[in-house]
TORKOLVO-521262 format. One record per residue (C-alpha): residue in one letter; x, y, z. Coordinates in steps of 0.02 Angstrom, whole numbers, plus 50000, padded with zeros to 5 digits. Last residue first. Layout:
N
AXYZ
...
This chain:
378
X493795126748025
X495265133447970
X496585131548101
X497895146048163
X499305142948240
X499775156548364
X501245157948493
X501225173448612
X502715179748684
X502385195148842
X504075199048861
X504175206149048
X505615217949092
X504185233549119
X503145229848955
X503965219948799
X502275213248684
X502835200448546
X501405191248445
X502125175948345
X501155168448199
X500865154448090
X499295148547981
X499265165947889
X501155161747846
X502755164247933
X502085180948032
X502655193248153
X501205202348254
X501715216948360
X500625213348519
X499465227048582
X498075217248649
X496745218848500
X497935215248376
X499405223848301
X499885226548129
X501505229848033
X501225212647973
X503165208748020
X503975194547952
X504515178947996
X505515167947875
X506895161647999
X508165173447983
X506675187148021
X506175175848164
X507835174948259
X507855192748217
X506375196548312
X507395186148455
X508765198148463
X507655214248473
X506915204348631
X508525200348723
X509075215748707
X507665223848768
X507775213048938
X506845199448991
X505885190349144
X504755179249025
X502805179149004
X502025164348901
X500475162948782
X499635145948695
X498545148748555
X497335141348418
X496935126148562
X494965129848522
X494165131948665
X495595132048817
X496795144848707
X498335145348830
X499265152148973
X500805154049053
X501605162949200
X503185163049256
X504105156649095
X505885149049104
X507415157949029
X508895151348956
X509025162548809
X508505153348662
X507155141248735
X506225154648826
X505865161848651
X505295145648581
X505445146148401
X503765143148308
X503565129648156
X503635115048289
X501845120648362
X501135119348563
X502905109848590
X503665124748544
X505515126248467
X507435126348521
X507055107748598
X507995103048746
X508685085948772
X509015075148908
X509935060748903
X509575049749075
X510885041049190
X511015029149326
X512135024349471
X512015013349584
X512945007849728
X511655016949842
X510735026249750
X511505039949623
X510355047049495
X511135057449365
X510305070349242
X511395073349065
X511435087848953
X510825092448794
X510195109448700
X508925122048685
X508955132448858
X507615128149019
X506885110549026
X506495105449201
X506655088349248
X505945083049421
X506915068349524
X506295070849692
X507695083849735
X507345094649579
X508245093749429
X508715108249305
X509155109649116
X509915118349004
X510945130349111
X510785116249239
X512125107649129
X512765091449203
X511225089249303
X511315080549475
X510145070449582
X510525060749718
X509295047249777
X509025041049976
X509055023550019
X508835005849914
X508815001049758
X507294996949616
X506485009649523
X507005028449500
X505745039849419
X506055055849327
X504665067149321
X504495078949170
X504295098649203
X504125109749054
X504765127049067
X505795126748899
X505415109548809
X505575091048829
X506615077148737
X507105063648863
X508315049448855
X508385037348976
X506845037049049
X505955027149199
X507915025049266
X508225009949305
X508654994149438
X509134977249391
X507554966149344
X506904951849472
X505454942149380
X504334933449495
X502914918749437
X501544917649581
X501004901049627
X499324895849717
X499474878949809
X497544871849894
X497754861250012
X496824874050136
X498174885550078
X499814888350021
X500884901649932
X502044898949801
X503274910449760
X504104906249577
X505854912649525
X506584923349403
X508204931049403
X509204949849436
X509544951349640
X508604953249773
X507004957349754
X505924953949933
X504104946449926
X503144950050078
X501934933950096
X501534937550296
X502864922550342
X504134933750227
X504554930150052
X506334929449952
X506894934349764
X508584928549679
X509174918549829
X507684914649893
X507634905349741
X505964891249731
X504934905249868
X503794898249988
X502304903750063
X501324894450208
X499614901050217
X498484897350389
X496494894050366
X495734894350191
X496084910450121
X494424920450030
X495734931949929
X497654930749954
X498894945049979
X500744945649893
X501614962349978
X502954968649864
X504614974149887
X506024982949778
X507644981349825
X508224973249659
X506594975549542
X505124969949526
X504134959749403
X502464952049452
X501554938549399
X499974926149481
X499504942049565
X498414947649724
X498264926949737
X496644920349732
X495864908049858
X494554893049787
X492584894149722
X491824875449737
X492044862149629
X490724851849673
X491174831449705
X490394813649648
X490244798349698
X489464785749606
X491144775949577
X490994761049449
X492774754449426
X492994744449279
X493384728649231
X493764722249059
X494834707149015
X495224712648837
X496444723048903
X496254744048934
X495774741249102
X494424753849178
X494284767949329
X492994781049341
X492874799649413
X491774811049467
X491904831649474
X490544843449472
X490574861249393
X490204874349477
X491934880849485
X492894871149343
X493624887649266
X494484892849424
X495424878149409
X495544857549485
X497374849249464
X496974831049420
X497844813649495
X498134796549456
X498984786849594
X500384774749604
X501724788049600
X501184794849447
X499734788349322
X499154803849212
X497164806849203
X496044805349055
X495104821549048
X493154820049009
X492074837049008
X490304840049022
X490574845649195
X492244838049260
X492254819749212
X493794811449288
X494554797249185
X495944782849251
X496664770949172
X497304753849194
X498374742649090
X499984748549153
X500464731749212
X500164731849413
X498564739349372
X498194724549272
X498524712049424
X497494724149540
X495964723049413
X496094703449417
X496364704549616
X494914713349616
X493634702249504
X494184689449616
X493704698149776
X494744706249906
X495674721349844
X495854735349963
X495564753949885
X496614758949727
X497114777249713
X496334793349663
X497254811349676
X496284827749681
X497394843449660
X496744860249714
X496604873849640
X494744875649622
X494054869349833
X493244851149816
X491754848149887
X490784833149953
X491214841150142
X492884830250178
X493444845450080
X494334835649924
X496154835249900
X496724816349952
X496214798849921
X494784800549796
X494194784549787
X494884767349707
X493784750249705
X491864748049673
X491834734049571
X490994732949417
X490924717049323
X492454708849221
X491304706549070
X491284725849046
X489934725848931
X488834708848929
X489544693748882
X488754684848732
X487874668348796
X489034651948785
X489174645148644
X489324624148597
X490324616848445
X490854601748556
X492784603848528
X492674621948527
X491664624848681
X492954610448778
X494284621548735
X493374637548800
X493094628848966
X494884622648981
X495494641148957
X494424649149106
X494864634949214
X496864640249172
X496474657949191
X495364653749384
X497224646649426
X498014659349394
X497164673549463
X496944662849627
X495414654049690
């Protein structure tokens, strides 16, 4: 009997019930009957598991019977949906293509996954699958982000892989991957490398930046050393200072501070070129009250060393002249020192801006011995 023609039998027989007053028992709960049509078509293991990551899609089986061709006819209208039941939770899948489908996570491993199939009409009929599916742990990627920059490479590496991994990258022209999942930057964008395996598609969002300088303006002090770093290009790195009187750069990039004031370090790679603002300070870092005696003349310390218990102190020995000396106690003097016409326990002529501030000068053989004091009650 066709679809048709069994509606036309079905409306005589509730004409006839009217005319006669007669009833017919209530119909039970999905009046259509269950039928066991639509499986999961694609994504599971074959093994009653399904790997997280994956996407399971369901689709209608053969359609034989009566009540079949009834739930084909509202599929063919819209009137079907489909719900999967992961766990304790119900998601009502999307139709596409034909086929519902749902994208398993790392949050569903554990869980089990079934599925069931009804009309929305007043014609019910409903699909009642048994079947059902663990979600079983799936590969990882290394990193589901990254941000590099131009020339830069990383290698993407995937945990507990499934077999052979295809990766594929949306813009090999802003970022592009090898067989082995070597990402290459190559120019400033964002793309997505996905990487797949077992079925299962794991994506890893790329953001190409241009390449930079780790700083690009710097305030350090005399004899400190601050590494520059240079990401992104390709080949060797220049490095120049446009003052090395104020401060130097080593070969790999290190900043030394040497006289108060500015100048600028340059990195050349390739066709770049970058820049970083570096400035001196005249004072300590150990205390901002106390002028740096290294700072005003140009000189870095070759030996150092400071109070490890209770951080009151920090000491420094210069290659200096007299000169050089008598003009940094007046330095002091113009800036509110004065001498406590004392000396401590290691010679030093003590020069004071308050009780909490101090300088202790000791000149022996061409070395100035500069000590730096702030003092903390307890």
């Amino acid at each position: 009997m066709t679809v048709k023609s069994r509606r036309l039998t079905a409306w005589i027989l509730a004409l006839a019930l009217a005319i006669t007053g007669l009833t017919l028992p209530a119909a039970p709960a999905h009046a259509g009957g269950a039928v066991d049509i639509g499986d999961i078509v694609q994504g599971t293991n074959g093994d009653g598991t399904i790997t997280a990551g994956a996407t399971v899609y369901v689709t209608l089986a053969s359609l034989d019977d009566a009540y079949e061709e009834d739930f084909a006819w509202l599929y063919d209208k819209g009137e079907v949906i489909c719900t999967f039941q992961i766990g304790d939770q119900s998601v009502t899948a999307a139709r596409k293509n034909n086929r519902f489908s749902y994208t398993t996570s790392a949050a569903d491993v554990g869980k089990t996954l079934c599925f069931f199939t009804e009309t929305t009409g007043n014609d019910t009929y409903y699909n009642n699958n048994t079947r059902s599916y663990t979600i079983i742990k799936g590969p990882v990627l290394s990193a589901s982000k990254k941000t590099l920059y131009v020339g830069e490479s990383y290698r993407l590496k995937i945990k507990d892989q499934i077999g052979d991994a295809v990766f594929t990258s949306s813009d090999p022209k802003v970022a592009g991957v090898t067989r082995g999942g070597t990402i290459k930057a190559k120019r400033k964008g964002s793309c997505v490398i996905t990487a797949q395996t077992g079925g299962v598609k794991l994506k890893c969002k790329v953001t190409v930046l241009n390449p930079k300088l780790s700083k690009t303006r710097l305030l350090t002090y005399n004899s400190e050393k601050t590494k520059l770093q240079f990401y992104g290009g390709t080949g060797d790195i220049t490095w120049r200072s446009s003052d090395k009187k104020v401060a130097r750069v080593s070969v790999n990039g290190t900043v030394r501070g040497v006289k108060s004031g500015s100048c600028t370090i340059t990195a050349v790679r390739g066709k770049y070129t970058l820049s970083c603002l570096v400035k001196v300070s005249s004072v300590t870092r150990f205390c901002k009250k106390l002028p740096d005696f290294g700072a005003r003349f140009g000189i870095v310390s070759f030996q150092s060393e400071w109070d490890e218990y209770d951080a009151e102190w920090v000491r420094a020995s210069y290659r200096a002249t007299k000169s050089q000396v008598t003009e940094y106690i007046k330095l002091l003097k113009k800036k509110g020192f004065k001498y406590t016409k004392k000396k401590n326990w290691r010679g030093e002529k003590i020069y004071g801006l308050t009780e909490e501030y101090e300088i202790g000068i000791l000149f022996k053989d061409d070395v100035a011995e500069i000590s730096y004091y702030h003092w903390v009650d307890d």
